[in-house]
C-alpha atoms as an extended CHARMM CRD file, in Angstrom:
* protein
*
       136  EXT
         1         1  UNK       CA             52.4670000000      141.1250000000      181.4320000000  PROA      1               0.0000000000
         2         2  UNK       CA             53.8240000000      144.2490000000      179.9750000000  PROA      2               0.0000000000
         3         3  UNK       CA             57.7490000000      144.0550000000      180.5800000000  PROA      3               0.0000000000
         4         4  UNK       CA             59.3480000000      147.3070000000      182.2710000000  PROA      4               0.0000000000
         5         5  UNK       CA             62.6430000000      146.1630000000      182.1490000000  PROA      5               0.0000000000
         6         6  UNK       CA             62.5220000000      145.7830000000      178.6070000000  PROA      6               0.0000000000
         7         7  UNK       CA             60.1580000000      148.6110000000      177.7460000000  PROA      7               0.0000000000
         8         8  UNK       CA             57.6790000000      146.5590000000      176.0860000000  PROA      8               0.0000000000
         9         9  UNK       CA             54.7100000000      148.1230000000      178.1770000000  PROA      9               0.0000000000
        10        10  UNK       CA             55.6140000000      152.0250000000      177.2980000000  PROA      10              0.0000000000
        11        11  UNK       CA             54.6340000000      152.1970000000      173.5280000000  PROA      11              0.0000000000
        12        12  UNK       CA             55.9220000000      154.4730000000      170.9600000000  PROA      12              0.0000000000
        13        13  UNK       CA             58.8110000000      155.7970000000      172.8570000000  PROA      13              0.0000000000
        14        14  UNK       CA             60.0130000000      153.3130000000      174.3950000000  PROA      14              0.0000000000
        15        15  UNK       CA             58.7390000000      152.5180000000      178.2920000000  PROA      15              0.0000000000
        16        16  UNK       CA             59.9010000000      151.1240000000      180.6820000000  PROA      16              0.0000000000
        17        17  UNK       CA             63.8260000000      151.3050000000      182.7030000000  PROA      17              0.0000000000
        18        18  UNK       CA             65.2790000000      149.9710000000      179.5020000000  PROA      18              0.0000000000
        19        19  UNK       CA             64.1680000000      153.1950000000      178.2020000000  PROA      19              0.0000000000
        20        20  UNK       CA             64.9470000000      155.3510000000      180.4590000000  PROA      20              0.0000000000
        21        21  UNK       CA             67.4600000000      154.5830000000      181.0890000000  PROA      21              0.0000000000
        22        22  UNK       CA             67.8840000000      154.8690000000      177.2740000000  PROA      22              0.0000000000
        23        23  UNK       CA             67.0550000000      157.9310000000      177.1400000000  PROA      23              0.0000000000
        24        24  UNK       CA             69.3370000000      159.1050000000      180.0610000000  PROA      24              0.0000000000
        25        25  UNK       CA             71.8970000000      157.9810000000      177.6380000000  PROA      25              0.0000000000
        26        26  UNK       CA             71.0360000000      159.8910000000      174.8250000000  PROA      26              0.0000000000
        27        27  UNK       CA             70.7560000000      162.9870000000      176.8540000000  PROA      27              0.0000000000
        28        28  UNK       CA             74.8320000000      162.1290000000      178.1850000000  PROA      28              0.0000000000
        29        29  UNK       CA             75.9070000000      161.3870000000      174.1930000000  PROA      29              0.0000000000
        30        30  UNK       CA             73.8180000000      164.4400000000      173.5590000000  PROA      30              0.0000000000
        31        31  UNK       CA             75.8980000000      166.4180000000      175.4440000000  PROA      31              0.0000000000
        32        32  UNK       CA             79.2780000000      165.0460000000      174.2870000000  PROA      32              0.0000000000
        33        33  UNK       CA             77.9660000000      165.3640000000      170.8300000000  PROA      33              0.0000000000
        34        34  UNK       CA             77.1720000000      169.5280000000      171.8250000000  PROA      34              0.0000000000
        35        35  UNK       CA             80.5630000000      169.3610000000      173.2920000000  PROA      35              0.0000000000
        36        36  UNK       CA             82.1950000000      168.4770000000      170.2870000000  PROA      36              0.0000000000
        37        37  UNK       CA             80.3190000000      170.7750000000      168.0360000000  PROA      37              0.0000000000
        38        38  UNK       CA             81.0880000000      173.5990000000      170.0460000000  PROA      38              0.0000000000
        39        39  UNK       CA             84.7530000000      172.8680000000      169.8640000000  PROA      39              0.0000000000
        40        40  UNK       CA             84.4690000000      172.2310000000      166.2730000000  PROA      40              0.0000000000
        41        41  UNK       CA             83.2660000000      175.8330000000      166.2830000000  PROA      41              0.0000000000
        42        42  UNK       CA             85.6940000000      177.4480000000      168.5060000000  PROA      42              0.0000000000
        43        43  UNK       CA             88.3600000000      176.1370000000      165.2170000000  PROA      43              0.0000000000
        44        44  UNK       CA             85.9040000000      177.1830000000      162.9750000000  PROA      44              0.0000000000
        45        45  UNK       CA             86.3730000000      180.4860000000      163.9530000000  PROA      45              0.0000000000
        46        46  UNK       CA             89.9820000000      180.1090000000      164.6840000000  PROA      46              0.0000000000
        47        47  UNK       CA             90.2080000000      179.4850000000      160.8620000000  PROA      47              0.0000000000
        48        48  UNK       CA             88.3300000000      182.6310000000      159.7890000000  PROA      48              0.0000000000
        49        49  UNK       CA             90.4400000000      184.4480000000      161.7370000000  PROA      49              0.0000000000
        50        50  UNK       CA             93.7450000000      183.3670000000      160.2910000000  PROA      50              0.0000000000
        51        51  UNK       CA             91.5670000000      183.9250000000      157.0950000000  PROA      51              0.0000000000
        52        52  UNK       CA             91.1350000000      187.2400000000      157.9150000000  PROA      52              0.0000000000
        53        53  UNK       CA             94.2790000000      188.0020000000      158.8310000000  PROA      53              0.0000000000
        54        54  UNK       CA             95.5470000000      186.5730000000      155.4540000000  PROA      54              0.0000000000
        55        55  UNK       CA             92.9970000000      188.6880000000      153.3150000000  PROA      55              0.0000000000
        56        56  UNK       CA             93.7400000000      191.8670000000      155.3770000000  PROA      56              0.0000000000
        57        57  UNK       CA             97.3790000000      191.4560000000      154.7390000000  PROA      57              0.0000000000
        58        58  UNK       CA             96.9810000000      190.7210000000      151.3150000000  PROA      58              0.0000000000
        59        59  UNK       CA             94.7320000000      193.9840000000      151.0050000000  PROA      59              0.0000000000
        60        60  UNK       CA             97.4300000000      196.2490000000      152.8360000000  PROA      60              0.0000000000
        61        61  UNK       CA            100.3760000000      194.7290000000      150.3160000000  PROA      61              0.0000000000
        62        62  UNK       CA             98.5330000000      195.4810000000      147.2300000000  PROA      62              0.0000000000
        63        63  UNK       CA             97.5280000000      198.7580000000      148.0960000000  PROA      63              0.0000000000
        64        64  UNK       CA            101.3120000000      199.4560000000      149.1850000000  PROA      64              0.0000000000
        65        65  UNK       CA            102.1070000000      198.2360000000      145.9210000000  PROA      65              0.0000000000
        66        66  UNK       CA             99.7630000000      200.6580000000      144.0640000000  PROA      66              0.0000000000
        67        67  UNK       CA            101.2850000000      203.2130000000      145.8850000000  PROA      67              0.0000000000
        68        68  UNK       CA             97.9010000000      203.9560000000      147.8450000000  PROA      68              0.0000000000
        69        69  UNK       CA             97.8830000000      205.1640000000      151.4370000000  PROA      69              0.0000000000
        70        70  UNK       CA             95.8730000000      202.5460000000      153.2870000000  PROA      70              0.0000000000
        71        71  UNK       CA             95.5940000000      204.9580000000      156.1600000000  PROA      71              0.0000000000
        72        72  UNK       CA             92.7290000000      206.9180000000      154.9900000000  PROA      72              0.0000000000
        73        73  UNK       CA             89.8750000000      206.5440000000      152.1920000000  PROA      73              0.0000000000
        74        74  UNK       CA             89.0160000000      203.5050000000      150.0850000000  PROA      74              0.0000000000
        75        75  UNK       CA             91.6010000000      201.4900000000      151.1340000000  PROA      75              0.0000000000
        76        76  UNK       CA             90.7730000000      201.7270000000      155.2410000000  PROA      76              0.0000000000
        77        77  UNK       CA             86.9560000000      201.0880000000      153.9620000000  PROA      77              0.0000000000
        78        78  UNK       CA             87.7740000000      197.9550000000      152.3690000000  PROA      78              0.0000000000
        79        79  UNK       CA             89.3660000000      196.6240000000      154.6650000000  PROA      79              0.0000000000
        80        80  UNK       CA             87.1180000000      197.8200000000      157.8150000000  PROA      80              0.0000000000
        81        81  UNK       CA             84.0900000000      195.7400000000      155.4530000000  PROA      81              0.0000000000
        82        82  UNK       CA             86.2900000000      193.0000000000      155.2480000000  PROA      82              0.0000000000
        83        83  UNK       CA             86.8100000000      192.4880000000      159.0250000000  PROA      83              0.0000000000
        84        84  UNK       CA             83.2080000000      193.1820000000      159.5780000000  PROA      84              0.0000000000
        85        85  UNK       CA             82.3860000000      190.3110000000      156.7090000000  PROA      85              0.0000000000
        86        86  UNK       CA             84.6990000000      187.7370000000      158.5440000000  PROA      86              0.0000000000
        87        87  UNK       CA             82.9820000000      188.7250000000      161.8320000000  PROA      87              0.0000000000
        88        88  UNK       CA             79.8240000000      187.9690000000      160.6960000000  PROA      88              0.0000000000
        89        89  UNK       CA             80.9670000000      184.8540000000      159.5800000000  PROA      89              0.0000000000
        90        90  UNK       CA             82.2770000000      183.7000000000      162.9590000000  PROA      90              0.0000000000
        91        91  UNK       CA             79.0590000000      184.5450000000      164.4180000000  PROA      91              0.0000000000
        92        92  UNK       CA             76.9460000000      182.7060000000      161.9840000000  PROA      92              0.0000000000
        93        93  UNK       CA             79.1510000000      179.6030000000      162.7980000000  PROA      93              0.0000000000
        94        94  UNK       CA             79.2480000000      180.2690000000      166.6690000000  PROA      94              0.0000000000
        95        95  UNK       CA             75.2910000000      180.2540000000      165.8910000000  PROA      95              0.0000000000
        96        96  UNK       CA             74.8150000000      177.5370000000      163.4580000000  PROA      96              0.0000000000
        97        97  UNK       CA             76.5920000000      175.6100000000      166.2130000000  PROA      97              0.0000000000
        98        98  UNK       CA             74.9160000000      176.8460000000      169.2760000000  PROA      98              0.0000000000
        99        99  UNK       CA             71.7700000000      175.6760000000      167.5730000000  PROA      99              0.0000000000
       100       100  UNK       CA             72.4640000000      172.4870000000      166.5360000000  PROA      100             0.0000000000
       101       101  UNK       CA             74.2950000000      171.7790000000      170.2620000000  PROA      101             0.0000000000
       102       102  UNK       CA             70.5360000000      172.6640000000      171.1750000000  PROA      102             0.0000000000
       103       103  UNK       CA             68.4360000000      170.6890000000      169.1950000000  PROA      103             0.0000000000
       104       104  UNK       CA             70.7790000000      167.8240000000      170.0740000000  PROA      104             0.0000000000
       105       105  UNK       CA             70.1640000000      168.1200000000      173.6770000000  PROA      105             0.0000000000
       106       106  UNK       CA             66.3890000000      168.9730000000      172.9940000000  PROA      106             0.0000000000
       107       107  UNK       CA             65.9970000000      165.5450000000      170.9520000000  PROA      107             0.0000000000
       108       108  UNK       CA             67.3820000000      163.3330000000      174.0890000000  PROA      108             0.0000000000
       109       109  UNK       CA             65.5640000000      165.0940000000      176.7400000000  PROA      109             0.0000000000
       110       110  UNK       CA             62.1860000000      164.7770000000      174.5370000000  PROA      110             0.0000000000
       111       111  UNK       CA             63.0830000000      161.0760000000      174.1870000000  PROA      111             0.0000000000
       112       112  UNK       CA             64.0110000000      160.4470000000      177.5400000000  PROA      112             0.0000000000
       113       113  UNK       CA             60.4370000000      162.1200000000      178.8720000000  PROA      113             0.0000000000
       114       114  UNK       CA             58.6940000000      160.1530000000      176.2880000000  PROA      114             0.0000000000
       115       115  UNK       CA             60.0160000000      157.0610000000      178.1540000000  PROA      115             0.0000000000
       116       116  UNK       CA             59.2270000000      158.0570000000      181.5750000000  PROA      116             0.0000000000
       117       117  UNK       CA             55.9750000000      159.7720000000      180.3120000000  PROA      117             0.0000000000
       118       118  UNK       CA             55.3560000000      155.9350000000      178.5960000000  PROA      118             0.0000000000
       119       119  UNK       CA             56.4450000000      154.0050000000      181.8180000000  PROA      119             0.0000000000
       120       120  UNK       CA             54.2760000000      156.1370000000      184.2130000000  PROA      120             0.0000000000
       121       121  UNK       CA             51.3930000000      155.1870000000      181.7390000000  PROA      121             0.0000000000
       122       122  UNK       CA             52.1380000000      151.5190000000      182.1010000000  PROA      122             0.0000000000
       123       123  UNK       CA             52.0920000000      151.5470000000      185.4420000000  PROA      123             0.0000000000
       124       124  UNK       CA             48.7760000000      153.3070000000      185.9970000000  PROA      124             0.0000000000
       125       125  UNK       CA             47.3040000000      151.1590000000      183.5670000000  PROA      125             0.0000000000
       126       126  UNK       CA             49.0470000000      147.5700000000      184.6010000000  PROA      126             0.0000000000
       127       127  UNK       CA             49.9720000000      148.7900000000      188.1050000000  PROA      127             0.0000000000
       128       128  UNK       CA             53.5660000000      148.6380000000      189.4310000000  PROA      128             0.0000000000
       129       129  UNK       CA             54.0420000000      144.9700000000      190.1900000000  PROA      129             0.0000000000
       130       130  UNK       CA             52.6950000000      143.9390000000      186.6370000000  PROA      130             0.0000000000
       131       131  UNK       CA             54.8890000000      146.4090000000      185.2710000000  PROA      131             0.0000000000
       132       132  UNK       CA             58.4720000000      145.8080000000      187.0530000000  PROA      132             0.0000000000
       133       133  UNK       CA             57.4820000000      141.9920000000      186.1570000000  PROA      133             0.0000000000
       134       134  UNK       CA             55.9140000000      140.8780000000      189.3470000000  PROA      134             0.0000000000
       135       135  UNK       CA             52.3160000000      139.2600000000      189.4110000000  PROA      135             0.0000000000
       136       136  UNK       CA             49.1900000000      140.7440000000      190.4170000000  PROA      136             0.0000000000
């Protein structure tokens, strides 16, 4: 008797409503987990802002201090490649997180079709009623 309840008739990825059911699980926590990555993230690039702000401001007071115009020249340069710098690195976080949020949420769903991939296959090969633990 292979055992649908307890997914012992599915092989490798687990069959049966135990793992579905499973694997609808996986695909909720997957999406918390995406949630919470994304947030982390969103401070992420909170933090490189204030970072930015920081640097530019630091730029701007030594430059005063030098007695250099930060209005045109140099100065605005620097400080124009700094801002695009910290930009990019927001964007490589928002990314970096956007892809692992994915492959998160790509990992569950492939696990829970595995299980109802493995279950359908039990039950064309044992039919239903062997499968959800009745006789045949």
């Amino acid at each position: 008797m292979s055992g649908l309840i307890g997914g012992g008739g599915g092989g490798g990825g687990g069959g049966g409503i135990g793992g579905i059911l499973g694997g609808i699980i996986g695909v909720i926590q997957a999406k918390k987990d995406a949630k919470t990555i994304r947030q982390r993230s969103k401070a992420a690039r909170a933090e490189i802002r204030e970072e930015t702000a920081a640097i530019l401001g630091s730029q701007r007071a030594r430059f005063g201090k030098a007695g250099v115009s930060i209005n045109v020249g140099t100065p605005v340069d620097v400080m124009l490649k700094t801002a695009e710098d910290q930009k990019l690195k927001e964007l490589r976080v928002d990314w970096l997180a956007d892809r692992e949020a994915q492959q998160l949420k790509d990992k569950a769903t492939t696990a829970l079709v595995s299980s109802v991939v493995n279950t359908a296959a039990s039950v064309a090969t044992f039919g239903a009623s062997s499968v959800l633990g009745g006789t045949t």
